[in-house]
FIMARKE-708536 format. One record per atom (N, C-alpha, C): atom name; x, y, z; chain. Coordinates in steps of 0.02 Angstrom, whole numbers, plus 50000, padded with zeros to 5 digits. Atoms other than C-alpha are relative to their C-alpha. Layout:
<pts>
+----+-------+-------+-------+----+
! at !    c1 !    c2 !    c3 ! ch !
+----+-------+-------+-------+----+
! CA !     X !     Y !     Z !  A !
...
+----+-------+-------+-------+----+
</pts>
This chain:
<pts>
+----+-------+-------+-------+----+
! at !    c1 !    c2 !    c3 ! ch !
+----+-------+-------+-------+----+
!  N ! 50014 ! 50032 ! 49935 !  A !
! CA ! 51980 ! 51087 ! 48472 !  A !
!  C ! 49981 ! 49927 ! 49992 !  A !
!  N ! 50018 ! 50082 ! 50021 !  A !
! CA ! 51916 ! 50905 ! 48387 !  A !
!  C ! 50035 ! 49974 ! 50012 !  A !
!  N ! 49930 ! 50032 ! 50018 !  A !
! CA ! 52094 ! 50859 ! 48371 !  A !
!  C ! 50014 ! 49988 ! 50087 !  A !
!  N ! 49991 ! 50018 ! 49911 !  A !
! CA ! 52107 ! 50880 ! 48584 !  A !
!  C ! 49943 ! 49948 ! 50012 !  A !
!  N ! 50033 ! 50050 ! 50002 !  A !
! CA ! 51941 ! 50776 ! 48597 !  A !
!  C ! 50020 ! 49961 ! 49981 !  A !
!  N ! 49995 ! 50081 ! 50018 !  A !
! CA ! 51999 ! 50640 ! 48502 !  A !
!  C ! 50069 ! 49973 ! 50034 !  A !
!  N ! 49954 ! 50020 ! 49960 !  A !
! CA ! 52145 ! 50627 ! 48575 !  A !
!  C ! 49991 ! 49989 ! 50069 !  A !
!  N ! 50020 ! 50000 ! 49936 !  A !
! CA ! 52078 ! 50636 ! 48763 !  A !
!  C ! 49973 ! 49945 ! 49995 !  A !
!  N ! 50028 ! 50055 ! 49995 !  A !
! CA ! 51968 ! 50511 ! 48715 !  A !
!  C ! 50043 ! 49915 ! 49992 !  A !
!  N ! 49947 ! 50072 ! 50027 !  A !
! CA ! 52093 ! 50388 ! 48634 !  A !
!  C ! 50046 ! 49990 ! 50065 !  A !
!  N ! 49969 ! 50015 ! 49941 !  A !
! CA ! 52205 ! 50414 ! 48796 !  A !
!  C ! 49962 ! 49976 ! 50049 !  A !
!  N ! 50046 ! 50026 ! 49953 !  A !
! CA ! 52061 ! 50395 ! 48914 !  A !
!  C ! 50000 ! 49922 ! 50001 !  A !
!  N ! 50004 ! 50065 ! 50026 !  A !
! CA ! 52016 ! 50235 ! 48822 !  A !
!  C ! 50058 ! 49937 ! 50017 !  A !
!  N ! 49918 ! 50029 ! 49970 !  A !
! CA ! 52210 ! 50170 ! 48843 !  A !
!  C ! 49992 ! 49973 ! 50073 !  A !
!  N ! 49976 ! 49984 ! 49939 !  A !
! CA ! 52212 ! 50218 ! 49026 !  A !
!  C ! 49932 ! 49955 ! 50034 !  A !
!  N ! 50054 ! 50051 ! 49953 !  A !
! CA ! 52048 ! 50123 ! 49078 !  A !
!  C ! 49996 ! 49915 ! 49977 !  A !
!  N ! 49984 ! 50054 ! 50040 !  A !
! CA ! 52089 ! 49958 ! 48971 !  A !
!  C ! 50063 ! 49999 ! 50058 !  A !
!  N ! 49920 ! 49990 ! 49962 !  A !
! CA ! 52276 ! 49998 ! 49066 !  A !
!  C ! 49973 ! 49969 ! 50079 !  A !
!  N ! 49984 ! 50001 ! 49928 !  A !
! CA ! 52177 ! 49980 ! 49235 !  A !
!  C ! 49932 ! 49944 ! 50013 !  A !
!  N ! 50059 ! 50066 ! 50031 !  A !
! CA ! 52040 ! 49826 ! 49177 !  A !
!  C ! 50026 ! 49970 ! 50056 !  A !
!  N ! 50001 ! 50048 ! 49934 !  A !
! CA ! 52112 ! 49700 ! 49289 !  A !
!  C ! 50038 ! 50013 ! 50071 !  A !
!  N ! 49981 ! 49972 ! 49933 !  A !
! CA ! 52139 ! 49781 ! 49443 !  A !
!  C ! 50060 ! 50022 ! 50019 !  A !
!  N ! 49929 ! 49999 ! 49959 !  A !
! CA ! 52311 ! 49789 ! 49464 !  A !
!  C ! 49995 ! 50095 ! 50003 !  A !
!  N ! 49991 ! 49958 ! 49998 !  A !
! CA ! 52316 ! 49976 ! 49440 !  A !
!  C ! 49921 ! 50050 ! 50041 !  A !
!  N ! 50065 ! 49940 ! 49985 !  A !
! CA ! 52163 ! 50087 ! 49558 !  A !
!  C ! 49982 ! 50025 ! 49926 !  A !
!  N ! 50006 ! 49950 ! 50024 !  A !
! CA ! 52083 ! 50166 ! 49459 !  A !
!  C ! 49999 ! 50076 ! 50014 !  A !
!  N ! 49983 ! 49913 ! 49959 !  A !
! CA ! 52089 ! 50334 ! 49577 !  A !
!  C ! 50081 ! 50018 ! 49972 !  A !
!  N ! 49927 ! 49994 ! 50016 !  A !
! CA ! 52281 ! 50303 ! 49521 !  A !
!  C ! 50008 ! 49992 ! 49929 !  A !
!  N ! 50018 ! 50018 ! 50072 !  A !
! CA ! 52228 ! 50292 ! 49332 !  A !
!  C ! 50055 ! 50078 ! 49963 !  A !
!  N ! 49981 ! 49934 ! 50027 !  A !
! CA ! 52307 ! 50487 ! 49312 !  A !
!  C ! 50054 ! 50008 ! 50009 !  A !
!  N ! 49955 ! 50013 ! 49974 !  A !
! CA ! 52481 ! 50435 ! 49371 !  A !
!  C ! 50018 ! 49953 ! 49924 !  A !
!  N ! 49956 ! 50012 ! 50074 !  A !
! CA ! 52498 ! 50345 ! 49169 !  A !
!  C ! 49972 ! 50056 ! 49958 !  A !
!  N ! 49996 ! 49935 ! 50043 !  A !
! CA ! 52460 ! 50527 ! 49107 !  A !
!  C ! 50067 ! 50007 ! 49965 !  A !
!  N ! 49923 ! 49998 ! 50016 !  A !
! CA ! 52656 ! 50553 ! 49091 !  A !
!  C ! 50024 ! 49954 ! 49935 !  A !
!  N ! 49994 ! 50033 ! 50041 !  A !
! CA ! 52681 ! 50380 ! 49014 !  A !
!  C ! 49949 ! 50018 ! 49935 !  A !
!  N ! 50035 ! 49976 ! 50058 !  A !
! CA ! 52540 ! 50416 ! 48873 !  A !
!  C ! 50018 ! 50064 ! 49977 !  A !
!  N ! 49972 ! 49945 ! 50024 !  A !
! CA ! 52596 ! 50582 ! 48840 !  A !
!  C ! 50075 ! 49973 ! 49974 !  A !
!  N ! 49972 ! 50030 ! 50055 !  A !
! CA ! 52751 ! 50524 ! 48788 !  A !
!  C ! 50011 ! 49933 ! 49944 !  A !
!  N ! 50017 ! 50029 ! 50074 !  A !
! CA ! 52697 ! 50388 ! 48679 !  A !
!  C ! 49968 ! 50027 ! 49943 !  A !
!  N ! 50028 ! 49943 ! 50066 !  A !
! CA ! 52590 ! 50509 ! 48588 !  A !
!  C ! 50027 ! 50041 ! 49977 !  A !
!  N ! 49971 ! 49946 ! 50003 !  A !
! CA ! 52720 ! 50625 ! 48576 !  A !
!  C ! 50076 ! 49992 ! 49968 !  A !
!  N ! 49913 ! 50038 ! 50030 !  A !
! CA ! 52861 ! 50495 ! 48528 !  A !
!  C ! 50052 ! 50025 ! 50036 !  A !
!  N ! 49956 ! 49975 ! 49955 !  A !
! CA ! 52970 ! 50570 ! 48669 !  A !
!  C ! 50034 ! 49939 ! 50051 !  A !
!  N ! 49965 ! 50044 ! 49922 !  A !
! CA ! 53107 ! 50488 ! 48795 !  A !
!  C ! 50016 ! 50041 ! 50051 !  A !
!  N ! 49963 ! 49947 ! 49975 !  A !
! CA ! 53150 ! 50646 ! 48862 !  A !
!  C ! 49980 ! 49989 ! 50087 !  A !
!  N ! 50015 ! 50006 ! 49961 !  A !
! CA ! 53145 ! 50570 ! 49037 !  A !
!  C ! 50002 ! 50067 ! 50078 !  A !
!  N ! 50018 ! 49934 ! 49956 !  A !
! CA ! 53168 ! 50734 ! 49125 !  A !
!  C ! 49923 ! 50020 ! 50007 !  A !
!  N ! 50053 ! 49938 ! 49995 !  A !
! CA ! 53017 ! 50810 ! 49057 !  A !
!  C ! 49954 ! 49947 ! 50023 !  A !
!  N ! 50037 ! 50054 ! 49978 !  A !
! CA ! 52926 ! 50630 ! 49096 !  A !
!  C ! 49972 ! 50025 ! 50080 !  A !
!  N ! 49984 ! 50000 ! 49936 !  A !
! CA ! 52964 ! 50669 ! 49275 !  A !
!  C ! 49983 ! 50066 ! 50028 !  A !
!  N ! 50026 ! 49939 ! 49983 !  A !
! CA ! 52908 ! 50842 ! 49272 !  A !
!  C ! 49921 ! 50003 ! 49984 !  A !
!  N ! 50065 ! 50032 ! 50018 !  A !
! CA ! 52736 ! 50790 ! 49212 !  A !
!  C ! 49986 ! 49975 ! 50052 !  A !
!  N ! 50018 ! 50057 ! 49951 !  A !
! CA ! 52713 ! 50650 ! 49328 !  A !
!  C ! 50001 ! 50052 ! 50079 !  A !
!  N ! 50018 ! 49967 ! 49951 !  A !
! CA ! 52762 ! 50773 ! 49463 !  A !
!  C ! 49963 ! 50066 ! 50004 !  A !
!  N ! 50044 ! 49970 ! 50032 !  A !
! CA ! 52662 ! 50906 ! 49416 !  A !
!  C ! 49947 ! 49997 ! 50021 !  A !
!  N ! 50049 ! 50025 ! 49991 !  A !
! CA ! 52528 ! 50817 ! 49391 !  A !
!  C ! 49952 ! 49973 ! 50060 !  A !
!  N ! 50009 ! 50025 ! 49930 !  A !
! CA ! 52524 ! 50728 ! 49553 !  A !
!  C ! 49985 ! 50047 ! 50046 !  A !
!  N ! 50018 ! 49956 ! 49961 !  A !
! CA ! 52535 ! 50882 ! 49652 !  A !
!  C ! 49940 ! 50035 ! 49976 !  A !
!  N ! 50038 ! 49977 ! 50037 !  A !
! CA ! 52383 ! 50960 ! 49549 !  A !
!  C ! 49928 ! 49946 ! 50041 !  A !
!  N ! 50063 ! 50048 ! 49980 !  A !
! CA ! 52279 ! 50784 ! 49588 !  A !
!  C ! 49989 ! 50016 ! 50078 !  A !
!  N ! 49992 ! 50038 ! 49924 !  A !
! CA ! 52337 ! 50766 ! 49773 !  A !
!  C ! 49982 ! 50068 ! 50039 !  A !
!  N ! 50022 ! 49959 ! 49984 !  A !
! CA ! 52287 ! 50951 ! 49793 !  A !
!  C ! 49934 ! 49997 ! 50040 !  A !
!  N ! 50072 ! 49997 ! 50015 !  A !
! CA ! 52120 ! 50925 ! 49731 !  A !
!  C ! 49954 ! 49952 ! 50057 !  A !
!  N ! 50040 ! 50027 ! 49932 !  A !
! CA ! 52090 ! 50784 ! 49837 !  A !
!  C ! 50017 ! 50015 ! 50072 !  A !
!  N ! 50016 ! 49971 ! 49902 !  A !
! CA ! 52135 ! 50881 ! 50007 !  A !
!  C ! 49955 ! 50016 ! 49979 !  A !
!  N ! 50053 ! 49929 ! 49961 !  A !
! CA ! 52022 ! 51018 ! 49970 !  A !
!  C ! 49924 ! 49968 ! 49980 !  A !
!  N ! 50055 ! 50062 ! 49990 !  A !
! CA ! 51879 ! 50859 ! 49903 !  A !
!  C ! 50002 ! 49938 ! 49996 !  A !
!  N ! 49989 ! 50075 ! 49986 !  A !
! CA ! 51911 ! 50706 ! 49965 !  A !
!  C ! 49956 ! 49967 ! 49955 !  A !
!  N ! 50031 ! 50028 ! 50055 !  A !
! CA ! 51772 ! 50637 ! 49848 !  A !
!  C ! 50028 ! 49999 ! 49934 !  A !
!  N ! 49984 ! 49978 ! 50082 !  A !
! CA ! 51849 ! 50698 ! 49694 !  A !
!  C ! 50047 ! 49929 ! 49988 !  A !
!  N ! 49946 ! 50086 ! 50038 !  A !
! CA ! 51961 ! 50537 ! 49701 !  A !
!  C ! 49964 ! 49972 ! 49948 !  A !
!  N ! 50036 ! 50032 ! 50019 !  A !
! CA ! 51816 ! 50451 ! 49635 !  A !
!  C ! 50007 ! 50028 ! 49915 !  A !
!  N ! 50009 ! 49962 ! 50053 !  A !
! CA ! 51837 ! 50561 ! 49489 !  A !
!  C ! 50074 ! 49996 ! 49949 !  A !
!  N ! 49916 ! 50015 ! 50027 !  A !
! CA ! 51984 ! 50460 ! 49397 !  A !
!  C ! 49999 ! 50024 ! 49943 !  A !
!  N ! 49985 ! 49986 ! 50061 !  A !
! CA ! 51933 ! 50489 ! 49223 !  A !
!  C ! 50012 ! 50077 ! 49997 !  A !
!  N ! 49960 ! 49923 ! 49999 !  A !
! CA ! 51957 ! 50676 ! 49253 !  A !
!  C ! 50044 ! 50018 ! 50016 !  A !
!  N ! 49959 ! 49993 ! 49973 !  A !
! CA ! 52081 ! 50671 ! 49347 !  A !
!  C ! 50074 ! 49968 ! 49932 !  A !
!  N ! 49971 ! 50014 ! 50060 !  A !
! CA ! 52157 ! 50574 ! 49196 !  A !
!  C ! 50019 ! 50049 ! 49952 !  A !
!  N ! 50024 ! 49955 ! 50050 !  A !
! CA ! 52109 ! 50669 ! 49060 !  A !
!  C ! 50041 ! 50060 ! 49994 !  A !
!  N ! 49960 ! 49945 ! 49975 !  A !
! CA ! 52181 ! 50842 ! 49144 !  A !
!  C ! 50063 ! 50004 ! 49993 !  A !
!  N ! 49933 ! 50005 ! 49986 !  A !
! CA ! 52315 ! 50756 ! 49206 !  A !
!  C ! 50057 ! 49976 ! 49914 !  A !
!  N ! 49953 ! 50012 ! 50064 !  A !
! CA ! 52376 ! 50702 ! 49019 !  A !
!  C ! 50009 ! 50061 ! 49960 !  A !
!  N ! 50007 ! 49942 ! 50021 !  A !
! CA ! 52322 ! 50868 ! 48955 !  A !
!  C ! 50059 ! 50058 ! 50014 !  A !
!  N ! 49958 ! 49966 ! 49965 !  A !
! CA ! 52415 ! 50955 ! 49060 !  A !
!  C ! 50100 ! 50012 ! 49986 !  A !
!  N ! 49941 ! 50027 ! 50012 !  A !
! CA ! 52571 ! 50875 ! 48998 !  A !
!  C ! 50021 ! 50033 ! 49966 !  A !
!  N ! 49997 ! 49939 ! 50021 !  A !
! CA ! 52560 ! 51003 ! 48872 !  A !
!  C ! 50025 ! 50050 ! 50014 !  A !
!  N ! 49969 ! 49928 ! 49961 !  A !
! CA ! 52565 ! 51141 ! 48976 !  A !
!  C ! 50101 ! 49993 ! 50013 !  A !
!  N ! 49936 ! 49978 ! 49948 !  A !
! CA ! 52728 ! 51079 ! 49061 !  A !
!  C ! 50035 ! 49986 ! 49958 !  A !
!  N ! 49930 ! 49999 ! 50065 !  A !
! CA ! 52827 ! 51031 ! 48899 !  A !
!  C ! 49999 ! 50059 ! 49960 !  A !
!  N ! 49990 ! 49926 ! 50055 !  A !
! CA ! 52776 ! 51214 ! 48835 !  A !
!  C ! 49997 ! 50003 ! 49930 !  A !
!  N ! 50040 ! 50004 ! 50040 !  A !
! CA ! 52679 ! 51165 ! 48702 !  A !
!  C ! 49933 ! 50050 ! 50004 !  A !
!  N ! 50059 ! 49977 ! 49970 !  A !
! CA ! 52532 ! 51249 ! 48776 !  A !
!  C ! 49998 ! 50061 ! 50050 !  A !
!  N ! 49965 ! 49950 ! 49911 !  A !
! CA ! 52517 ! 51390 ! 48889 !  A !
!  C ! 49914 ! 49972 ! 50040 !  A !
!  N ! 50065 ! 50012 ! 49951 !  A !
! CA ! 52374 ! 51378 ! 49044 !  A !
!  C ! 49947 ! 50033 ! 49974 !  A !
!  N ! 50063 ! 49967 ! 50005 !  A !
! CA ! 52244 ! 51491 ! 48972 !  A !
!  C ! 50000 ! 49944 ! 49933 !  A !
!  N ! 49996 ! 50053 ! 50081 !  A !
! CA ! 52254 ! 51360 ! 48797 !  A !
!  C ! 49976 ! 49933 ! 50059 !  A !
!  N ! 50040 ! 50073 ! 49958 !  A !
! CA ! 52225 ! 51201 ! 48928 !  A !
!  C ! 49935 ! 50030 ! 50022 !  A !
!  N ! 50082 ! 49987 ! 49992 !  A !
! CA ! 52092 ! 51295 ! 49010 !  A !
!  C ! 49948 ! 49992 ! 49956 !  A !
!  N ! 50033 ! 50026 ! 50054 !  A !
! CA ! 52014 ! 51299 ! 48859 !  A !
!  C ! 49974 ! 49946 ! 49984 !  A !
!  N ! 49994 ! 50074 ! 50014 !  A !
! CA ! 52045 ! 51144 ! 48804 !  A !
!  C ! 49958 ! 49941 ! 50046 !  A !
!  N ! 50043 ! 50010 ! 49928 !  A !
! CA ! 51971 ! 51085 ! 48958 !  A !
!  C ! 49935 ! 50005 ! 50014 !  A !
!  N ! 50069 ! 49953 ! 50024 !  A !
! CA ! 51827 ! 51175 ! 48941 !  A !
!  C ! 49962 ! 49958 ! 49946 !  A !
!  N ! 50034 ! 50030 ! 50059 !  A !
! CA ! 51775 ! 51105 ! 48773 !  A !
!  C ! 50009 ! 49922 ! 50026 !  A !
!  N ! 49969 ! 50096 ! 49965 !  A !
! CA ! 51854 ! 50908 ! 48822 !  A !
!  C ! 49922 ! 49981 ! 50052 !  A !
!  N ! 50029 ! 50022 ! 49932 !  A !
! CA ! 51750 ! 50924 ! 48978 !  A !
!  C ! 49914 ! 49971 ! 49979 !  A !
!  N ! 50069 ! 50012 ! 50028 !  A !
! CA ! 51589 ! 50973 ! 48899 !  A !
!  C ! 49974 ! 49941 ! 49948 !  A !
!  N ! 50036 ! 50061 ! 50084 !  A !
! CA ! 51583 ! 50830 ! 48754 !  A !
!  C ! 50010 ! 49927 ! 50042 !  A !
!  N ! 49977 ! 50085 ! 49951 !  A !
! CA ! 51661 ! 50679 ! 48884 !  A !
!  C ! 49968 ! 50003 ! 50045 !  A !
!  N ! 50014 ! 50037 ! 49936 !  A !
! CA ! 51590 ! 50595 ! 49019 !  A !
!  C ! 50047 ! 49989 ! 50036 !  A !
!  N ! 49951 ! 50023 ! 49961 !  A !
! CA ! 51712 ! 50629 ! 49140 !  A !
!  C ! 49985 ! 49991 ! 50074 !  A !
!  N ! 50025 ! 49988 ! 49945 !  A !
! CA ! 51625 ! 50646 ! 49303 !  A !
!  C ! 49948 ! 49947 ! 50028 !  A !
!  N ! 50037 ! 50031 ! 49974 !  A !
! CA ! 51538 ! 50494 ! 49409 !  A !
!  C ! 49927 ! 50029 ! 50007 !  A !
!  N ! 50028 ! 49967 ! 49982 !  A !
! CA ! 51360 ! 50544 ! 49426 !  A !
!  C ! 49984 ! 50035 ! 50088 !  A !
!  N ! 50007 ! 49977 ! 49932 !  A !
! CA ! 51351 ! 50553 ! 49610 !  A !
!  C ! 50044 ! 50061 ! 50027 !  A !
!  N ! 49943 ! 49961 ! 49968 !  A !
! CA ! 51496 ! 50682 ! 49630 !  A !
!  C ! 49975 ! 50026 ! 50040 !  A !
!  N ! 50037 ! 49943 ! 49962 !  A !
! CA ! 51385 ! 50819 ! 49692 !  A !
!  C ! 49954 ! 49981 ! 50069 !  A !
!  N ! 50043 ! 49991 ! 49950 !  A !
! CA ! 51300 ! 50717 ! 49825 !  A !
!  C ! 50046 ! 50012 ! 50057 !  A !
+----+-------+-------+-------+----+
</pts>
């Protein structure tokens, strides 16, 4: 599970450097999940790019109907969303991200403190 931590972190890291001078939201920080997954992965396979990215998106854009706050919540929304990338290139199955997830969640700071108010 180290080997997912360090990697979450090293992407995280990427993806908030990626969104330093504004041009990119950061609420929209989980939208270069896709792109980082395949640089880490050395892939062009722009299909599966595109199945990620959409994926992903529907997963975020869920989350924020059912809590509009959770936007605020990019680096998770990150994080997941690169994770996830896994799952959908079938590397991974869903109970292995859960996991993964699970442990990631607990060691990172992914969560604003205010979420819960």
């Amino acid at each position: 599970m180290e080997e997912w931590l360090k990697l979450s972190k090293e992407a995280l890291s990427r993806a908030e450097a990626a969104c330093i001078n504004g041009e990119i939201p950061r609420e929209n920080m989980f939208m270069l999940a896709p792109i980082f997954y395949a640089e880490v992965n050395k892939t062009n396979n722009n299909s599966l790019i595109q199945r990620i990215g959409n994926e992903t998106e529907d997963m975020v854009y869920e989350d924020w109907g059912h809590h509009p706050k959770s936007k605020e919540q990019y680096k998770f929304h990150f994080v997941s969303s690169f994770l996830y990338g896994y799952v959908v290139a079938d590397k991974i199955t869903e109970f292995k991200y859960d996991d993964i997830m699970e442990y990631v969640n607990d060691r990172m700071d992914l969560f604003n403190s205010d979420y819960d108010e």
